[in-house]
Backbone as a chain_set.jsonl record, in Angstrom:
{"seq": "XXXXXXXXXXXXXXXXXXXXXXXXXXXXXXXXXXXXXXXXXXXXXXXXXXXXXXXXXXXXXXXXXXXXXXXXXXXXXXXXXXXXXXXXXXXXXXXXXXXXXXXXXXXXXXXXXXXXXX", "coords": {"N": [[9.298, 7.274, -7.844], [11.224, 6.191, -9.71], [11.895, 3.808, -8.465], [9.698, 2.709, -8.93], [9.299, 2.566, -11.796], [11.205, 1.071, -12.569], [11.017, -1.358, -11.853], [8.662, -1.757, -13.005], [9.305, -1.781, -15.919], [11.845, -4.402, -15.394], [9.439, -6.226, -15.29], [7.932, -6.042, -17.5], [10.326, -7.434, -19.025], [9.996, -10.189, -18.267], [7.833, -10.836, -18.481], [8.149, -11.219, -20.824], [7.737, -8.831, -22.871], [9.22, -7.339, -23.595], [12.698, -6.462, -24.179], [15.509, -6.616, -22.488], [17.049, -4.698, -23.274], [15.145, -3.077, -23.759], [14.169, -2.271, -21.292], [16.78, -1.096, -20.063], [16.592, 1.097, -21.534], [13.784, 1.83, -20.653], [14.125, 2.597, -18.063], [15.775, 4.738, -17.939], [14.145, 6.69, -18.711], [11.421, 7.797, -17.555], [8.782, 8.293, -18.807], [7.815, 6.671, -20.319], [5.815, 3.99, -21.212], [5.882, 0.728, -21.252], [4.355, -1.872, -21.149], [1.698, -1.715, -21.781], [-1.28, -0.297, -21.979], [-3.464, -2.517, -21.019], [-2.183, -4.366, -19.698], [-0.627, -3.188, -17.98], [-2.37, -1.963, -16.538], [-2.297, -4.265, -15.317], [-0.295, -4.959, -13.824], [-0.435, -2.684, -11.951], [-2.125, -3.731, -9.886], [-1.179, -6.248, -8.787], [0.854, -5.258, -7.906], [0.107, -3.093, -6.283], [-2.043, -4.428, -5.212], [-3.898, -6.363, -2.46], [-2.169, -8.553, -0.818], [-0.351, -11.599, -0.181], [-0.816, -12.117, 2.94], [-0.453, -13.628, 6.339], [-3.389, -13.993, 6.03], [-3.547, -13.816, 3.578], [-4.245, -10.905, 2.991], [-3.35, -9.059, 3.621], [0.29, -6.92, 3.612], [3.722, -8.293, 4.567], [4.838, -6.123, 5.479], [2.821, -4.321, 6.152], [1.708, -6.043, 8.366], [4.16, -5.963, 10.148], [4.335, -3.285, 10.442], [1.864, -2.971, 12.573], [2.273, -4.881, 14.583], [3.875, -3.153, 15.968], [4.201, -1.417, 18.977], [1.913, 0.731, 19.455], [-0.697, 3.239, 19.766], [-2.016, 4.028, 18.167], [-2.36, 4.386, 14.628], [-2.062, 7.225, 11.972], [-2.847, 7.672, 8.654], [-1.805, 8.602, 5.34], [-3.379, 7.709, 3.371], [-6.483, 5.799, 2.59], [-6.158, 2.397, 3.608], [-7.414, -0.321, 3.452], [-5.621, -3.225, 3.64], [-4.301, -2.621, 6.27], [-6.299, -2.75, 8.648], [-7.449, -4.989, 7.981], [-4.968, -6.288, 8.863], [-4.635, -5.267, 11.352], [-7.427, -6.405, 12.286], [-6.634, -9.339, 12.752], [-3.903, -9.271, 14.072], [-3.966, -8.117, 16.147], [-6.593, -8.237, 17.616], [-7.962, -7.88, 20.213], [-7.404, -4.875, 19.854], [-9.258, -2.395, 19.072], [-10.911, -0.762, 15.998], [-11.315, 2.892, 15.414], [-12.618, 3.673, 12.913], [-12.45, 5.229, 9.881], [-12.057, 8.342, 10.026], [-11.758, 11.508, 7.699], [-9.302, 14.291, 7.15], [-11.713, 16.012, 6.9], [-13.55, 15.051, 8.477], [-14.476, 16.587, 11.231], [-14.934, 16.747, 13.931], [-13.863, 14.443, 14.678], [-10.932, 14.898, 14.048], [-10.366, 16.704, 15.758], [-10.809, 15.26, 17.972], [-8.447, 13.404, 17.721], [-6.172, 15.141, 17.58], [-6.778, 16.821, 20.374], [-6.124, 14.414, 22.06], [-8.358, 13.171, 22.881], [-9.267, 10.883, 21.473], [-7.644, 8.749, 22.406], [-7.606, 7.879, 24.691], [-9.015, 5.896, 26.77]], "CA": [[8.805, 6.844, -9.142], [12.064, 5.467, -10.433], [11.769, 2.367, -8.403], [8.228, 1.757, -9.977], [9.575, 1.786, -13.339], [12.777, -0.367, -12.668], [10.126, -2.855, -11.156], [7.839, -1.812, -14.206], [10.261, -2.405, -16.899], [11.594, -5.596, -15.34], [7.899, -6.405, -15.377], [7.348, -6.471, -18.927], [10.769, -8.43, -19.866], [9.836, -11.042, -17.307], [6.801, -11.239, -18.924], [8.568, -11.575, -22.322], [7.061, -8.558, -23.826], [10.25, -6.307, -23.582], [14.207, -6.895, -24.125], [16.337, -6.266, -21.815], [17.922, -3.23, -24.078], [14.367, -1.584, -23.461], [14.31, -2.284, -19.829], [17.629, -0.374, -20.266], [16.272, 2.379, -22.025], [12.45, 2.766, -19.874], [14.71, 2.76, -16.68], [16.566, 6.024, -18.556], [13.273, 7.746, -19.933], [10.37, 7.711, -16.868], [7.643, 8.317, -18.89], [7.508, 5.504, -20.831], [4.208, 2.721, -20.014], [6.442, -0.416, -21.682], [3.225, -2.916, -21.269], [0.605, -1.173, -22.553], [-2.764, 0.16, -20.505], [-4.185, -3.498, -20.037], [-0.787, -5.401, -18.792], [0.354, -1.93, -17.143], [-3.198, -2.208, -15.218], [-2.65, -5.731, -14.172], [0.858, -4.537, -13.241], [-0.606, -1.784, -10.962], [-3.403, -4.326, -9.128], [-0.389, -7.164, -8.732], [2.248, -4.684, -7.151], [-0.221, -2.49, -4.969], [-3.499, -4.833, -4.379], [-3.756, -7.213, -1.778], [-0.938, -9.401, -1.321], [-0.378, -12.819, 0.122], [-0.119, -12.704, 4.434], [-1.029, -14.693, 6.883], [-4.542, -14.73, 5.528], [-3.99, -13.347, 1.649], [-5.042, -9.671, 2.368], [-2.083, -7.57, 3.992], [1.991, -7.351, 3.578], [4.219, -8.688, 5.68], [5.254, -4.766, 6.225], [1.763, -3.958, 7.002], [2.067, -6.901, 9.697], [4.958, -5.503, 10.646], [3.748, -2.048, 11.173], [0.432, -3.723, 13.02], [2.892, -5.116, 15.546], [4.309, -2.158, 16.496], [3.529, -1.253, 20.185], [1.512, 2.206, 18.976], [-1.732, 3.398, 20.116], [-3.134, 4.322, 17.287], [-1.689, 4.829, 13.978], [-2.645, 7.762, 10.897], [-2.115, 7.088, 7.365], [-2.344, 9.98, 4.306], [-4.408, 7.346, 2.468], [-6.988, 4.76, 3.607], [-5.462, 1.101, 3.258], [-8.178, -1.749, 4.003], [-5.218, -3.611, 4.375], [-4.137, -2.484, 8.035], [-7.578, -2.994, 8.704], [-7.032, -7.051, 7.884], [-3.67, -6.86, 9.977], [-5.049, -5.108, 12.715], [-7.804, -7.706, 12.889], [-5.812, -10.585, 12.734], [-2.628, -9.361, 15.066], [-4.375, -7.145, 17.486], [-8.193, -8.365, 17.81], [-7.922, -6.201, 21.278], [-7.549, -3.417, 19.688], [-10.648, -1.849, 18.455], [-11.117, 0.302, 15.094], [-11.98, 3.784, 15.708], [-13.18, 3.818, 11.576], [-11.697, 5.596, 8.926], [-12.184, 9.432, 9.253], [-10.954, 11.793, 6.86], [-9.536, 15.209, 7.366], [-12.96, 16.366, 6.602], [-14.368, 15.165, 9.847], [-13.74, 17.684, 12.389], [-15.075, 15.948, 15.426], [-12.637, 13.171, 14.808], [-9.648, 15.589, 14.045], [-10.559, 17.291, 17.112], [-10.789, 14.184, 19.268], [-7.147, 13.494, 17.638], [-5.636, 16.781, 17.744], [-6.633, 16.84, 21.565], [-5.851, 13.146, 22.653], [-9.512, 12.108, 23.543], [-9.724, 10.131, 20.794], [-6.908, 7.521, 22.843], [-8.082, 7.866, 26.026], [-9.948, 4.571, 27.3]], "C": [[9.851, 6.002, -9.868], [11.964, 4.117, -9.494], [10.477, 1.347, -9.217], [8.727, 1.329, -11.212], [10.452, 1.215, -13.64], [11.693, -1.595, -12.919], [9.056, -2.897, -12.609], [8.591, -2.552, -15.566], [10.336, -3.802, -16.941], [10.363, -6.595, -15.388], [8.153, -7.102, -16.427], [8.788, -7.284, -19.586], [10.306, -9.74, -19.283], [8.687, -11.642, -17.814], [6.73, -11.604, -20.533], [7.69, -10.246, -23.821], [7.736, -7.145, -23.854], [11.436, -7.353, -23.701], [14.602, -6.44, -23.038], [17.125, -4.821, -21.96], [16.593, -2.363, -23.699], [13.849, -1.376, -22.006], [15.192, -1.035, -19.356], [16.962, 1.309, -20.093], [14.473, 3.218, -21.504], [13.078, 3.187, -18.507], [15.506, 4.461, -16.39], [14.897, 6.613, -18.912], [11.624, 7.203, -18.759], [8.92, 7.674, -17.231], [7.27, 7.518, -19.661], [6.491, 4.272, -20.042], [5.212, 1.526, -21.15], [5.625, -1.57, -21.677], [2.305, -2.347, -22.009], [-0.726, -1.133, -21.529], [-3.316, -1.134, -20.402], [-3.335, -4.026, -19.291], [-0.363, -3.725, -17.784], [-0.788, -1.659, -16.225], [-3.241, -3.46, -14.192], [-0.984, -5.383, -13.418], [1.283, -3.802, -11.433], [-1.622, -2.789, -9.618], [-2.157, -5.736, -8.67], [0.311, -6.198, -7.697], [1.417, -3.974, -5.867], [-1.601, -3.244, -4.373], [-3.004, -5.826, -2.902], [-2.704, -8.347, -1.721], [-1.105, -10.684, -0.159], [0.5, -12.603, 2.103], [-0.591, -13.611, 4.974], [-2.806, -15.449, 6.569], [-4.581, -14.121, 4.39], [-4.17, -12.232, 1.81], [-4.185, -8.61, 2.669], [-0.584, -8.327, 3.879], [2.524, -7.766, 4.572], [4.849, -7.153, 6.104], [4.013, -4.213, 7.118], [1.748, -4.891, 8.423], [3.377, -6.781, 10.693], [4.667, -4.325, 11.857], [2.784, -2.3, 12.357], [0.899, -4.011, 14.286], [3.662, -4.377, 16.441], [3.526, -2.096, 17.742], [3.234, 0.111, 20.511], [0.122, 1.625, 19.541], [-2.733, 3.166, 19.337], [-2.001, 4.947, 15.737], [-2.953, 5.888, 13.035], [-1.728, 7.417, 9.743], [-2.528, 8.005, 6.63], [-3.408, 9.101, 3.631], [-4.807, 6.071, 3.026], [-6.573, 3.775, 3.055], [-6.077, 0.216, 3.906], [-7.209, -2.441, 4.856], [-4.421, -3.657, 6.05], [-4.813, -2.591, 8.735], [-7.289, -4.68, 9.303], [-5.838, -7.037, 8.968], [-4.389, -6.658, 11.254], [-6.033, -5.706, 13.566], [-7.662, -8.634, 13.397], [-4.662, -10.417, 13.717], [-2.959, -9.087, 16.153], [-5.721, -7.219, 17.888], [-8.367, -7.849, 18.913], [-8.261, -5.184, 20.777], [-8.318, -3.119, 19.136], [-10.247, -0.41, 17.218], [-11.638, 1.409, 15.543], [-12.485, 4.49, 14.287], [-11.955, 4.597, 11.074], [-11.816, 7.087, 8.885], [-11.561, 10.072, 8.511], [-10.516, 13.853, 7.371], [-10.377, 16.364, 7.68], [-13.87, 16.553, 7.913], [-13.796, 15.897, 10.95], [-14.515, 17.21, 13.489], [-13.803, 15.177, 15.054], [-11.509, 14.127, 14.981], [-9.346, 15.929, 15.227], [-9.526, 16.184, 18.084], [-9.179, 13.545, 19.156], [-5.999, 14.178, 17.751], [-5.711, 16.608, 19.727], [-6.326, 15.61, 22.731], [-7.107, 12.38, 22.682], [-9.579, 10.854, 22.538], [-8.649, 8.351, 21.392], [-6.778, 7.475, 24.246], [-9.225, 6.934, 25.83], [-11.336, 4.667, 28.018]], "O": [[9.438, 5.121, -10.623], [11.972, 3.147, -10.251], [10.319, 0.229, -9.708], [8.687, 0.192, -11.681], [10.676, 0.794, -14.775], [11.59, -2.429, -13.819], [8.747, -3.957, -13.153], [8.371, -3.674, -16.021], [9.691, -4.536, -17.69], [10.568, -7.798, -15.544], [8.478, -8.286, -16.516], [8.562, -7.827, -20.667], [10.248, -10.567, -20.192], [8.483, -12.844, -17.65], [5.817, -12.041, -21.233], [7.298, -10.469, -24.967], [7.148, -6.082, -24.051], [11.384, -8.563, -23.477], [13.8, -5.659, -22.525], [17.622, -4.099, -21.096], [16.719, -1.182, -23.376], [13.189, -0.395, -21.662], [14.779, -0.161, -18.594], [16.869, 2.174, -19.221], [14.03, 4.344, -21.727], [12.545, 4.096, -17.871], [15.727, 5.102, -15.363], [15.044, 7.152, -20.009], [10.854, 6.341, -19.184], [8.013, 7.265, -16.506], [6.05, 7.58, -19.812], [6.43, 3.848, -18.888], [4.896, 1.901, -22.28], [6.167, -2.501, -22.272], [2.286, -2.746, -23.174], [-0.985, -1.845, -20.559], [-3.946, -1.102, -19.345], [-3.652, -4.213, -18.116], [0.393, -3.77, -16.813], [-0.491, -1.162, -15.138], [-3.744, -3.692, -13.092], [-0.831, -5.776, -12.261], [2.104, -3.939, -10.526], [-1.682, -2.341, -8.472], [-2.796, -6.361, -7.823], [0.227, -6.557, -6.523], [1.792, -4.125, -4.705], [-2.176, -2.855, -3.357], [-1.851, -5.881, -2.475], [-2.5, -9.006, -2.74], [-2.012, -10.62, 0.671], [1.66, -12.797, 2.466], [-1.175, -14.492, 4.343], [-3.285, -16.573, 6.719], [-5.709, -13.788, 4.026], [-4.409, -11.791, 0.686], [-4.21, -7.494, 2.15], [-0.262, -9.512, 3.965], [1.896, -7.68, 5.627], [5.386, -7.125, 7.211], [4.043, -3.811, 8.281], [1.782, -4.311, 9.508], [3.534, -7.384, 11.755], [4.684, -4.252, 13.085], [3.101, -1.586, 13.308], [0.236, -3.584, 15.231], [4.076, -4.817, 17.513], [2.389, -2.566, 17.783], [3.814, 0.747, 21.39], [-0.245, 0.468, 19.746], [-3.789, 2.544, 19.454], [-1.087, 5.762, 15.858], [-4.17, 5.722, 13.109], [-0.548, 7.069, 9.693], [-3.614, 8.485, 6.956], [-4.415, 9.715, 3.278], [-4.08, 5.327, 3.685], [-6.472, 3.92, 1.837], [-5.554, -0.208, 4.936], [-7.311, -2.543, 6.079], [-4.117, -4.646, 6.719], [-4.333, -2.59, 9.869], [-7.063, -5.245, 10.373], [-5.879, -7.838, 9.901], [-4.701, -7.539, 12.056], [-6.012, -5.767, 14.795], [-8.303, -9.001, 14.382], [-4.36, -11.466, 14.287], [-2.468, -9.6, 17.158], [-6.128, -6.262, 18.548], [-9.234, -6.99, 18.754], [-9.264, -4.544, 21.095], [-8.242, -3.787, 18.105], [-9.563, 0.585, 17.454], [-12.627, 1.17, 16.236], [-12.761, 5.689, 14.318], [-10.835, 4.652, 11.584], [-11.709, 7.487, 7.726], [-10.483, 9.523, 8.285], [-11.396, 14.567, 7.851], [-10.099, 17.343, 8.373], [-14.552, 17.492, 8.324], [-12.684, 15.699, 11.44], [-14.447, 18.254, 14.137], [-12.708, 15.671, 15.325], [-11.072, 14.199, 16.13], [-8.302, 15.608, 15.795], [-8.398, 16.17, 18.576], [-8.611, 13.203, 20.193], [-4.912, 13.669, 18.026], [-4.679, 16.284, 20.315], [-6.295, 15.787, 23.949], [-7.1, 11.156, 22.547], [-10.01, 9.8, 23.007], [-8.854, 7.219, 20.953], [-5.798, 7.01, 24.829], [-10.143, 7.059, 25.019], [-11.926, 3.642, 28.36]]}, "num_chains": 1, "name": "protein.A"}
């Protein structure tokens, strides 16, 4: 969380709607929102939406990750964008969807390998 609100802070002087002294002082005091709920939503949709790769929709970490020479990756939370990478880097490799803990066939079929067996 303290890197968010370095990056938050600097945010809002960058954007001219903080000093530098309260950059200072949100960087010291975490619970401070220093934009205010509409700029501190465009803040949140700028830093974690879609970002600019090879075609506009994943990071160059996600393209990173993507390139990795893995079977099959899991993620705690679903992220379209690995989706877009894994289109775009690995069109071979086939989606096996998105289940969620929830689905217990899938878990299964992960839990016991079948699910990466060809």
């Amino acid at each position: 969380m303290g890197k968010f609100i370095e990056l938050l802070a600097e945010h809002a002087v960058a954007e001219g709607k903080a000093e530098d002294k309260d950059a200072k002082r949100w960087k010291a005091d975490t619970t401070s929102n220093p934009l205010g709920e509409p700029l501190y939503r465009n803040f949140l949709r700028a830093t974690f939406g879609p970002r600019k790769g090879a075609d506009g929709r994943y990071t160059a970490t996600q393209a990173a990750l993507l390139r990795l020479p893995f079977r099959a990756y899991v993620t705690t939370n679903y992220d379209p964008a690995l989706d877009f990478a894994r289109a775009e880097l690995r069109p071979e490799s086939l989606s096996t969807g998105t289940p969620t803990w929830e689905d217990d066939d899938e878990v299964y079929r992960w839990r016991t390998g079948d699910r990466l067996r060809l």
